[in-house]
mmCIF file as gemmi writes it, N, C-alpha and C atoms, coordinates in Angstrom:
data_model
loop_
_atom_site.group_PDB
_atom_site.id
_atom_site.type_symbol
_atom_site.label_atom_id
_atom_site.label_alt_id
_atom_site.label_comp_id
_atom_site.label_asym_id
_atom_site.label_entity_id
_atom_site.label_seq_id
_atom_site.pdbx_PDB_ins_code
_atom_site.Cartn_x
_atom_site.Cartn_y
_atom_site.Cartn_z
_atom_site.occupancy
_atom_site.B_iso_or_equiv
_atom_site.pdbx_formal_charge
_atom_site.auth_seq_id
_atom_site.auth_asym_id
_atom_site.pdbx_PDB_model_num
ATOM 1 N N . UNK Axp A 1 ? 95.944 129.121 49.517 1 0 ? 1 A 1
ATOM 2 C CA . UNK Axp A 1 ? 97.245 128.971 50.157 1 0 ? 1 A 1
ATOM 3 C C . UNK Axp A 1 ? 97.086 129.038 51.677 1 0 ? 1 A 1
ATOM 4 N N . UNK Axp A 2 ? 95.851 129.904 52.193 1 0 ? 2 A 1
ATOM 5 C CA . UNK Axp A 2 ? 96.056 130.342 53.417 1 0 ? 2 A 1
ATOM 6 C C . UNK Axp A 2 ? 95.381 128.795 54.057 1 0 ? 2 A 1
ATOM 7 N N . UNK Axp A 3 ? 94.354 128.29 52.976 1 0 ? 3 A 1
ATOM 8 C CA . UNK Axp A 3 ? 93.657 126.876 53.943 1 0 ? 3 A 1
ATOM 9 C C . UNK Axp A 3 ? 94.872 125.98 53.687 1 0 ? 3 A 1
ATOM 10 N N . UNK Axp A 4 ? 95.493 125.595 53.094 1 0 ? 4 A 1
ATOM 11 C CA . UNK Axp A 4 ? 96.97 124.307 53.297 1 0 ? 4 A 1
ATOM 12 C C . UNK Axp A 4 ? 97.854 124.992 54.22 1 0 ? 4 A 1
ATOM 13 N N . UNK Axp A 5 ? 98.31 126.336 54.303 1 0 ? 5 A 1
ATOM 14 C CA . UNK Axp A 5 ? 98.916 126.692 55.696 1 0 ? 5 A 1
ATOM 15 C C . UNK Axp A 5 ? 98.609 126.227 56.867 1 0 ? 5 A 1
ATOM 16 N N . UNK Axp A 6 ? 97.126 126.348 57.212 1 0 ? 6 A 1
ATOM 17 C CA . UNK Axp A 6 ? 96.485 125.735 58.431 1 0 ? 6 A 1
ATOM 18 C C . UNK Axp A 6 ? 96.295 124.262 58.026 1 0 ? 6 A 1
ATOM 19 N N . UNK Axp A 7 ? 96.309 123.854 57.196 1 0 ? 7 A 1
ATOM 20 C CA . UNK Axp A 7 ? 95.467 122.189 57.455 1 0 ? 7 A 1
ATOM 21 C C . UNK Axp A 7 ? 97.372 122.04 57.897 1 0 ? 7 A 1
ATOM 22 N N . UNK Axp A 8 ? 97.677 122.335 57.431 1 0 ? 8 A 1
ATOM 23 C CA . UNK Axp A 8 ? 99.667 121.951 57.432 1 0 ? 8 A 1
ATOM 24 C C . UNK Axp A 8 ? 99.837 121.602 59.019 1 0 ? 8 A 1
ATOM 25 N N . UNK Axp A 9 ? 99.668 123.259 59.89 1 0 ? 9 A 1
ATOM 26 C CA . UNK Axp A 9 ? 99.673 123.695 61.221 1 0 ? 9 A 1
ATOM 27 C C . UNK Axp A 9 ? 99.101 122.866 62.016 1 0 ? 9 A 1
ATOM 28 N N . UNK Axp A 10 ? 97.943 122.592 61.752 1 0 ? 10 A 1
ATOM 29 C CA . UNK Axp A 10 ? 97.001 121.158 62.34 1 0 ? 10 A 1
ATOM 30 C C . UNK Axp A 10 ? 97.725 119.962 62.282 1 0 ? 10 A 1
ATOM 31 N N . UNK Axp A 11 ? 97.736 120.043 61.45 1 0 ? 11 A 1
ATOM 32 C CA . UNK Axp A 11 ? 98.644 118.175 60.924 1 0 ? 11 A 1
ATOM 33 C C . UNK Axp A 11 ? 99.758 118.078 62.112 1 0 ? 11 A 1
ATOM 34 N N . UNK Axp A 12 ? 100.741 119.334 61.867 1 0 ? 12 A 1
ATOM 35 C CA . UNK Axp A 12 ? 101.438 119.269 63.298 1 0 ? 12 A 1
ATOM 36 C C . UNK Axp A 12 ? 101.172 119.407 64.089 1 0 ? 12 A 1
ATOM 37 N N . UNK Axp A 13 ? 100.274 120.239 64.707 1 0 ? 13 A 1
ATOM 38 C CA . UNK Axp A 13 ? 99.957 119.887 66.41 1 0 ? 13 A 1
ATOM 39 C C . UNK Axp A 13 ? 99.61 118.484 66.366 1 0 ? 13 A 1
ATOM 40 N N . UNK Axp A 14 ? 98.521 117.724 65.272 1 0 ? 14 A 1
ATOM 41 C CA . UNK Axp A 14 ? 97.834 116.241 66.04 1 0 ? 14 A 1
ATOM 42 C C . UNK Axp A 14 ? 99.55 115.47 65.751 1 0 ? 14 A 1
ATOM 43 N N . UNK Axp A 15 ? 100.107 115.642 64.84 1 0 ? 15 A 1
ATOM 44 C CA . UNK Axp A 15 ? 101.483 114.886 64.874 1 0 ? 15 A 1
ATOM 45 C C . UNK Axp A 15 ? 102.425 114.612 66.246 1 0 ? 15 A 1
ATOM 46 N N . UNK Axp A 16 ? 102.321 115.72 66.718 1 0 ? 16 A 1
ATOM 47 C CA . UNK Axp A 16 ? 103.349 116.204 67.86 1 0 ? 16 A 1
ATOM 48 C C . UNK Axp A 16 ? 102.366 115.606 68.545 1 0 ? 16 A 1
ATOM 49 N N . UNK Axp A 17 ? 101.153 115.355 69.055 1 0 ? 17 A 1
ATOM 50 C CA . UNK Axp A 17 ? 100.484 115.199 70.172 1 0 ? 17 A 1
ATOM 51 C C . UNK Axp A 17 ? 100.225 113.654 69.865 1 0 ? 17 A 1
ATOM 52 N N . UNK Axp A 18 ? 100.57 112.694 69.102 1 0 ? 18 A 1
ATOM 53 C CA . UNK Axp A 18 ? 100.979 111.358 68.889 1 0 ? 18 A 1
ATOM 54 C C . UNK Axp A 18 ? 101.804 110.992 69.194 1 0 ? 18 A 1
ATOM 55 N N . UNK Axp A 19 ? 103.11 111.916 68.71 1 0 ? 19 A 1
ATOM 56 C CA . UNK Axp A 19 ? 104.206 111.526 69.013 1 0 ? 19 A 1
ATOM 57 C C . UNK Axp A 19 ? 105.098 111.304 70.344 1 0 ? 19 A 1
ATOM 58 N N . UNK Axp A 20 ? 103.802 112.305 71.317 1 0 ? 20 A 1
ATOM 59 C CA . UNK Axp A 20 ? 104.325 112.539 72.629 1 0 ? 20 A 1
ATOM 60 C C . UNK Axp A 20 ? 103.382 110.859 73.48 1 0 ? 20 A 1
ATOM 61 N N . UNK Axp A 21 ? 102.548 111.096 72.81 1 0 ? 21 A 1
ATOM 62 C CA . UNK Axp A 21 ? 101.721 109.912 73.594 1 0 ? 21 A 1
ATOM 63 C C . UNK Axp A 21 ? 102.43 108.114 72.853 1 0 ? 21 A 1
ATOM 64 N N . UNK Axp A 22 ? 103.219 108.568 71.852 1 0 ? 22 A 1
ATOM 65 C CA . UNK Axp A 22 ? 103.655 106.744 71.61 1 0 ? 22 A 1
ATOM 66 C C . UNK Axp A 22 ? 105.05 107.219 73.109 1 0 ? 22 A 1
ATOM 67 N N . UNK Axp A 23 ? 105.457 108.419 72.969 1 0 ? 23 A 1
ATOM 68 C CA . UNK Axp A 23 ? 107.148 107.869 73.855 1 0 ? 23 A 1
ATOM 69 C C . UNK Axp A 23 ? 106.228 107.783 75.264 1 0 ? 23 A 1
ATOM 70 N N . UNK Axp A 24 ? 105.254 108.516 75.842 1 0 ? 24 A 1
ATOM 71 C CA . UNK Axp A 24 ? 104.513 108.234 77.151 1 0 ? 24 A 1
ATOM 72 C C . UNK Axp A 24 ? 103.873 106.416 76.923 1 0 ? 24 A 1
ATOM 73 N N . UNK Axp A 25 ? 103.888 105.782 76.093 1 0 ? 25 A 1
ATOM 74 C CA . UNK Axp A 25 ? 103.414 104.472 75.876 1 0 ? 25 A 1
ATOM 75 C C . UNK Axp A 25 ? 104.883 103.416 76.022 1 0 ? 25 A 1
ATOM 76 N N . UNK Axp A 26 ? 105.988 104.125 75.408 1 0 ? 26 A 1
ATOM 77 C CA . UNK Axp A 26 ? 107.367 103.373 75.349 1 0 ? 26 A 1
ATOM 78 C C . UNK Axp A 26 ? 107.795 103.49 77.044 1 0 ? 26 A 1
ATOM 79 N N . UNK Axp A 27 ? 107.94 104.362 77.363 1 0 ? 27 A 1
ATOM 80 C CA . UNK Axp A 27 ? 108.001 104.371 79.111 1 0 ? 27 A 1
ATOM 81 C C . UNK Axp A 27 ? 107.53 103.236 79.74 1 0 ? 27 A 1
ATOM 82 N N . UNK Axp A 28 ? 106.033 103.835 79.514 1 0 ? 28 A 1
ATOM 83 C CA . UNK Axp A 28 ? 105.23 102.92 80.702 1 0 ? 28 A 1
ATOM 84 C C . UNK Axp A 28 ? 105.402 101.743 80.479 1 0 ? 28 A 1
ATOM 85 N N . UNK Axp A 29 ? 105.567 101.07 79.28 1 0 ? 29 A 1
ATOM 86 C CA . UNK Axp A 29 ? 105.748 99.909 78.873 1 0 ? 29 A 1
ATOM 87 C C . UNK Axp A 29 ? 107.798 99.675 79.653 1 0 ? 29 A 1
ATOM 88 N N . UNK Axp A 30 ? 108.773 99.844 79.427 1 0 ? 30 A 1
ATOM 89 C CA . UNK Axp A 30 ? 109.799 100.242 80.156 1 0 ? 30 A 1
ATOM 90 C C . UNK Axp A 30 ? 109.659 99.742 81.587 1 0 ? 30 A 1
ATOM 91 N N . UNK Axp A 31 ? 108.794 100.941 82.181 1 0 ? 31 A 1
ATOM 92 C CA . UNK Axp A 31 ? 108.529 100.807 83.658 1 0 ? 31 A 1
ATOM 93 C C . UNK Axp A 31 ? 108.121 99.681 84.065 1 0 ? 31 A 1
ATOM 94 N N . UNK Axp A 32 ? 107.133 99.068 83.063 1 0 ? 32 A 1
ATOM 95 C CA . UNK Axp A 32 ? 106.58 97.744 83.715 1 0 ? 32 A 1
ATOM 96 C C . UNK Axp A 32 ? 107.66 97.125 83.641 1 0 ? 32 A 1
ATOM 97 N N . UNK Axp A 33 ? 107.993 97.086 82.302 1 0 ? 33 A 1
ATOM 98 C CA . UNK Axp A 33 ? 109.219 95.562 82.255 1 0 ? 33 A 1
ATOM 99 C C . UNK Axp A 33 ? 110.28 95.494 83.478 1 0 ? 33 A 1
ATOM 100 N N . UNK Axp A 34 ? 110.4 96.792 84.058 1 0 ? 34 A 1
ATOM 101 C CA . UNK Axp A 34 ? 111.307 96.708 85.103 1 0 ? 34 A 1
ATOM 102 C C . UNK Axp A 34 ? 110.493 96.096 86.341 1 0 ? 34 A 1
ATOM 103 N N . UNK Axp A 35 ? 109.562 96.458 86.358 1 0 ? 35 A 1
ATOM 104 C CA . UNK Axp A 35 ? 108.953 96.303 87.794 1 0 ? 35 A 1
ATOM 105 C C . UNK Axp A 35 ? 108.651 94.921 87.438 1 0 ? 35 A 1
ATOM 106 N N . UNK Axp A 36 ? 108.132 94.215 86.349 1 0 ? 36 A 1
ATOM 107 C CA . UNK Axp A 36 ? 108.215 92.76 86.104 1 0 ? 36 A 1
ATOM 108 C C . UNK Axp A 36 ? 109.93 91.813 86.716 1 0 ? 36 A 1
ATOM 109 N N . UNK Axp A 37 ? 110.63 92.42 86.016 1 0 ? 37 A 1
ATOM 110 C CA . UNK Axp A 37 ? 111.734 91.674 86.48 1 0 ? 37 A 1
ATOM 111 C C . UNK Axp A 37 ? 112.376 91.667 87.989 1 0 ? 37 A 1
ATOM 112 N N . UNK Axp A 38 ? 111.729 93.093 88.551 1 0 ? 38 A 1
ATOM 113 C CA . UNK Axp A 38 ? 112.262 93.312 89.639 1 0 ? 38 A 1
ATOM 114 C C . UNK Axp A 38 ? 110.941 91.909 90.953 1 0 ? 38 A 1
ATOM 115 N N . UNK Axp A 39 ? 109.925 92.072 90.044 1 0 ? 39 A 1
ATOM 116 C CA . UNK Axp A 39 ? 109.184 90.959 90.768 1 0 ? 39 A 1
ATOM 117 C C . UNK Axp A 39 ? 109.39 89.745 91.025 1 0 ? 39 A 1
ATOM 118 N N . UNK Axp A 40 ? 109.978 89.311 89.94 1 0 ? 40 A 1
ATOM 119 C CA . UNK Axp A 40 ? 110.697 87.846 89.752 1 0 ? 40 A 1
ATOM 120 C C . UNK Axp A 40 ? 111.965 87.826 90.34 1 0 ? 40 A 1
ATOM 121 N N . UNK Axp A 41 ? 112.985 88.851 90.667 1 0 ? 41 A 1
ATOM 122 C CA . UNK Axp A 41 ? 114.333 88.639 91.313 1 0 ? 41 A 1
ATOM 123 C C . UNK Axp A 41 ? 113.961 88.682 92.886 1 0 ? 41 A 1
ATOM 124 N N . UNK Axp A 42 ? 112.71 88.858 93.275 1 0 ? 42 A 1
ATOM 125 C CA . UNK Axp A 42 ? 112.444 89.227 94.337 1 0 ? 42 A 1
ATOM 126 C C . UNK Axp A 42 ? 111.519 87.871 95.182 1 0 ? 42 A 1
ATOM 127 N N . UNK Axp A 43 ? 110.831 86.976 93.613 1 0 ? 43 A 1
ATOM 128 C CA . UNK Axp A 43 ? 110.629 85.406 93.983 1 0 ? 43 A 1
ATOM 129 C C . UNK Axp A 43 ? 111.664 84.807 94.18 1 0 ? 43 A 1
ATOM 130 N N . UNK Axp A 44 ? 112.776 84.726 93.136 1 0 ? 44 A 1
ATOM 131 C CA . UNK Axp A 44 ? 113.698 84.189 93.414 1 0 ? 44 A 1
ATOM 132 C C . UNK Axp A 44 ? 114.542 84.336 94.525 1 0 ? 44 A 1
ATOM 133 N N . UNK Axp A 45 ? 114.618 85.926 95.255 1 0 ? 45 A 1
ATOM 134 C CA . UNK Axp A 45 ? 115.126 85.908 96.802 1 0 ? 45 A 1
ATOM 135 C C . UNK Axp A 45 ? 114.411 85.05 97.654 1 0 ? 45 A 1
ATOM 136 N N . UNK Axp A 46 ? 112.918 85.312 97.394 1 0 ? 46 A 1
ATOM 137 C CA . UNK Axp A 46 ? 111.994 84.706 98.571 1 0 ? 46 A 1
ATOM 138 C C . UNK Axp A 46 ? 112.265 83.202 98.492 1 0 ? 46 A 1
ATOM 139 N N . UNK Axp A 47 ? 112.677 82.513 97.264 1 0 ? 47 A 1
ATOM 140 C CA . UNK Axp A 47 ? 112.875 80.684 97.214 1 0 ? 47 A 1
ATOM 141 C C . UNK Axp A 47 ? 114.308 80.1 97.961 1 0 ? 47 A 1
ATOM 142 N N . UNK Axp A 48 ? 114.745 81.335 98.24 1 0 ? 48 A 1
ATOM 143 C CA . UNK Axp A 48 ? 116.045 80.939 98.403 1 0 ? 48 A 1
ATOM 144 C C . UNK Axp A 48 ? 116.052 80.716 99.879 1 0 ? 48 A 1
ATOM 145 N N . UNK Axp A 49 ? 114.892 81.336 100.795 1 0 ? 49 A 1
ATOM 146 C CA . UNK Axp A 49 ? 114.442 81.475 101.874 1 0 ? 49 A 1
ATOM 147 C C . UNK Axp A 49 ? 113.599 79.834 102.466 1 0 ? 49 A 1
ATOM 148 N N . UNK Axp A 50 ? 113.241 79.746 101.351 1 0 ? 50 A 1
ATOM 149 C CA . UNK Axp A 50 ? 112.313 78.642 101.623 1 0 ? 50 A 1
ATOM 150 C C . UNK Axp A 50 ? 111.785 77.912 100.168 1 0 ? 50 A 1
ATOM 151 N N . UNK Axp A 51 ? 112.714 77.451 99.894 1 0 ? 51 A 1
ATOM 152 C CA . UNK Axp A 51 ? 112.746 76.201 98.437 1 0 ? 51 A 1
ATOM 153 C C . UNK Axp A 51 ? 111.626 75.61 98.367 1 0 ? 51 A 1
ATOM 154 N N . UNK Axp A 52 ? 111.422 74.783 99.657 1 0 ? 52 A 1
ATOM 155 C CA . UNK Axp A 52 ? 110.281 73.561 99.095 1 0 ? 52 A 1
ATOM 156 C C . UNK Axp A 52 ? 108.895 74.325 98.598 1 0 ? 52 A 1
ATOM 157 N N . UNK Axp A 53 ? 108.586 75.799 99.366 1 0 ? 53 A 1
ATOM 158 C CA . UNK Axp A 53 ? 107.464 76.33 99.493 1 0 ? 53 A 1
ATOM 159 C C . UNK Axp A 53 ? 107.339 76.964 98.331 1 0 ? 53 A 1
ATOM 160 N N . UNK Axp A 54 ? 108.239 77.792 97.517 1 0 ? 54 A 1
ATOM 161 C CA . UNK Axp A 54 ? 108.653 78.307 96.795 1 0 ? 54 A 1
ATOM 162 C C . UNK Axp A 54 ? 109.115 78.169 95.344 1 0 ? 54 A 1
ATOM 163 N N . UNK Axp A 55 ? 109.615 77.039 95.338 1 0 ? 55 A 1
ATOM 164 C CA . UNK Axp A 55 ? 111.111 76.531 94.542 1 0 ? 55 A 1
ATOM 165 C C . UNK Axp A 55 ? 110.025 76.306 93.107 1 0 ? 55 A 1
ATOM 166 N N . UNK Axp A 56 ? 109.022 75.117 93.53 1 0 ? 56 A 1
ATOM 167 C CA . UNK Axp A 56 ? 108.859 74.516 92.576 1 0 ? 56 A 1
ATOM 168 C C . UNK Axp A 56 ? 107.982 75.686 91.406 1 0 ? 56 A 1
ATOM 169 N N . UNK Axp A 57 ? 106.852 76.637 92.282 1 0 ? 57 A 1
ATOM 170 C CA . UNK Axp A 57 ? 106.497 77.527 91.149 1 0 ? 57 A 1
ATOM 171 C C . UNK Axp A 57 ? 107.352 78.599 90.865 1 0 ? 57 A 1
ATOM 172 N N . UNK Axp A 58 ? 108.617 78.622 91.569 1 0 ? 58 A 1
ATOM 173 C CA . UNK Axp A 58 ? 109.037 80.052 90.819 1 0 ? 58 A 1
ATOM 174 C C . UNK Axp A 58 ? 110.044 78.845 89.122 1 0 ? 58 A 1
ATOM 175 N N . UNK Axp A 59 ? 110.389 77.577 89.488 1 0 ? 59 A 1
ATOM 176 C CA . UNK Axp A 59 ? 110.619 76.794 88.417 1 0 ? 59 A 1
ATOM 177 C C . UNK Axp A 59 ? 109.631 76.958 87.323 1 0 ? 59 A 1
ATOM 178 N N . UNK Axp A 60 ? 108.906 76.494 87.444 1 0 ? 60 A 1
ATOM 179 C CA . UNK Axp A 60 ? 107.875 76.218 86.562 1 0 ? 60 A 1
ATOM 180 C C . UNK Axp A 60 ? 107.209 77.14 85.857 1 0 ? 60 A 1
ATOM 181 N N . UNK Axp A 61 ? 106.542 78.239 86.367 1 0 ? 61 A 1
ATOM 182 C CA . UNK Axp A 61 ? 106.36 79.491 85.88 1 0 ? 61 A 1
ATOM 183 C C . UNK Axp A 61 ? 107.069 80.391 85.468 1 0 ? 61 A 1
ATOM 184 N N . UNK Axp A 62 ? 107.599 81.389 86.923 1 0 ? 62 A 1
ATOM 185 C CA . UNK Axp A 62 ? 108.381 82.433 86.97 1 0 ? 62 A 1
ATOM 186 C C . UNK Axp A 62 ? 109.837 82.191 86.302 1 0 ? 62 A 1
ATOM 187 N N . UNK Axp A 63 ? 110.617 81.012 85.894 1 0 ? 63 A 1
ATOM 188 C CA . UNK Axp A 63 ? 111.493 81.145 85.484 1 0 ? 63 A 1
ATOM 189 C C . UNK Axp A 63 ? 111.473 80.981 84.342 1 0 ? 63 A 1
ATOM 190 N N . UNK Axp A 64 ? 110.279 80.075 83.663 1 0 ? 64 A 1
ATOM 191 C CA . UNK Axp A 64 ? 110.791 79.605 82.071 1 0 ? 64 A 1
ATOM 192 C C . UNK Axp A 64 ? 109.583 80.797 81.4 1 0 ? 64 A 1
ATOM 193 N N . UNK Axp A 65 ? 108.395 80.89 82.02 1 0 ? 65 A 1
ATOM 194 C CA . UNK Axp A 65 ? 107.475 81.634 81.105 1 0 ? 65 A 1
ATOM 195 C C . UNK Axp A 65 ? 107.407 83.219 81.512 1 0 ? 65 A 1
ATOM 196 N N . UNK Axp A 66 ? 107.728 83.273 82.641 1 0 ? 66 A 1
ATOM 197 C CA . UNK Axp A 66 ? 107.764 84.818 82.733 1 0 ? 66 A 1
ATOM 198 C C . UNK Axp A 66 ? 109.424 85.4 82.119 1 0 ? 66 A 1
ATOM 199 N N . UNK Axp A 67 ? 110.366 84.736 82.07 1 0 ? 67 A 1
ATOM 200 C CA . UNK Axp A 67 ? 111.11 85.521 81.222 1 0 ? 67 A 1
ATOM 201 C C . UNK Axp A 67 ? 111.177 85.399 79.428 1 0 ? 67 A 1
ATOM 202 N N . UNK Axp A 68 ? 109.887 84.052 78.911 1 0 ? 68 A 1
ATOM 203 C CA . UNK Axp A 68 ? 109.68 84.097 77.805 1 0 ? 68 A 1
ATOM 204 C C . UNK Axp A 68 ? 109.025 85.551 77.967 1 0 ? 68 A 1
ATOM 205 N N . UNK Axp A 69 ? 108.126 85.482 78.383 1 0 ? 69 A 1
ATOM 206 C CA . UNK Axp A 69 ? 106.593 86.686 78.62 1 0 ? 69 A 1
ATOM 207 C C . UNK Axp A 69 ? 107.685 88.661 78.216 1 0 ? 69 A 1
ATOM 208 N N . UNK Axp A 70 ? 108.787 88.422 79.863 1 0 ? 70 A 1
ATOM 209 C CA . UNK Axp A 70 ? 109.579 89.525 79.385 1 0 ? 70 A 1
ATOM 210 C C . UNK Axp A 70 ? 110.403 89.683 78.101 1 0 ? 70 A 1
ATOM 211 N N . UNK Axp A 71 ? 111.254 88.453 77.664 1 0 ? 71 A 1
ATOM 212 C CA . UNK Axp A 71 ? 111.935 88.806 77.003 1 0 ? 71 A 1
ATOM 213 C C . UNK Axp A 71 ? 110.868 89.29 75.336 1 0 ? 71 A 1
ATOM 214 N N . UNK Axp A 72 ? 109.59 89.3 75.276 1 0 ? 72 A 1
ATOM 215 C CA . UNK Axp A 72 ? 108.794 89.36 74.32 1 0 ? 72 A 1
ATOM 216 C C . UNK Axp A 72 ? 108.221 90.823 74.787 1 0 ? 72 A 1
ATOM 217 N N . UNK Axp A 73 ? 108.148 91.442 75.49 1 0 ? 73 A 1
ATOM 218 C CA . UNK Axp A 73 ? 107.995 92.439 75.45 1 0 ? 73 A 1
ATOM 219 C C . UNK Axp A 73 ? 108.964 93.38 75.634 1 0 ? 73 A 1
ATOM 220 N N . UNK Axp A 74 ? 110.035 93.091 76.318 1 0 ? 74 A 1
ATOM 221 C CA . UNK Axp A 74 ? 111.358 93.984 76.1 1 0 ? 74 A 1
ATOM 222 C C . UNK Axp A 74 ? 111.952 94.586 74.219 1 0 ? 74 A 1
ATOM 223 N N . UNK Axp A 75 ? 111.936 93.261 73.755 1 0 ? 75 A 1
ATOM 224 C CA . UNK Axp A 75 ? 111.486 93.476 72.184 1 0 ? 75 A 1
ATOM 225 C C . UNK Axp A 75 ? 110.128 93.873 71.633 1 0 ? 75 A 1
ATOM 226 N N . UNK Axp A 76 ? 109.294 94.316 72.439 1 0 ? 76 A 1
ATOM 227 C CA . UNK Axp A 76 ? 108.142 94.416 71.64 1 0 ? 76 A 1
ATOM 228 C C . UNK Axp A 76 ? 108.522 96.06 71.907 1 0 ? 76 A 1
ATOM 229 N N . UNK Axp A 77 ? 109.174 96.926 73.445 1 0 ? 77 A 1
ATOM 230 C CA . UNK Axp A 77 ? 109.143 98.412 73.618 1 0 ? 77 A 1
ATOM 231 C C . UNK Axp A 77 ? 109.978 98.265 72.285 1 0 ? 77 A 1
């Protein structure tokens, strides 16, 4: 009885110490997605400054595949 008490006790500490490291994984993942979008609203200021220089890759990239890219990991946190 006394060894399934402890294997029990164990089980929860490594449980709890998973559980803390997936929500430290849901964050950081979070944090990026913000700092991703905040990167791209921040191309899109800079095109607005200067289109021709600008315009065509924040089109082409930053608008159609980087918000495929986010919206796939916003669903993936």
């Amino acid at each position: 009885m006394k060894q399934l008490e402890q294997k029990t006790g164990n089980m929860r500490t490594r449980m709890k110490k998973v559980l803390k490291k997936a929500e430290a994984a849901q964050e950081a993942q979070t944090a990026c997605n913000d700092a991703v979008a905040a990167f791209t609203e921040a191309l899109r200021e800079a095109s607005s400054s200067n289109a021709n220089a600008v315009k065509p890759a924040l089109d082409h990239y930053f608008e159609k595949i980087a918000k495929e890219i986010l919206s796939y990991e916003r669903q993936n946190t």
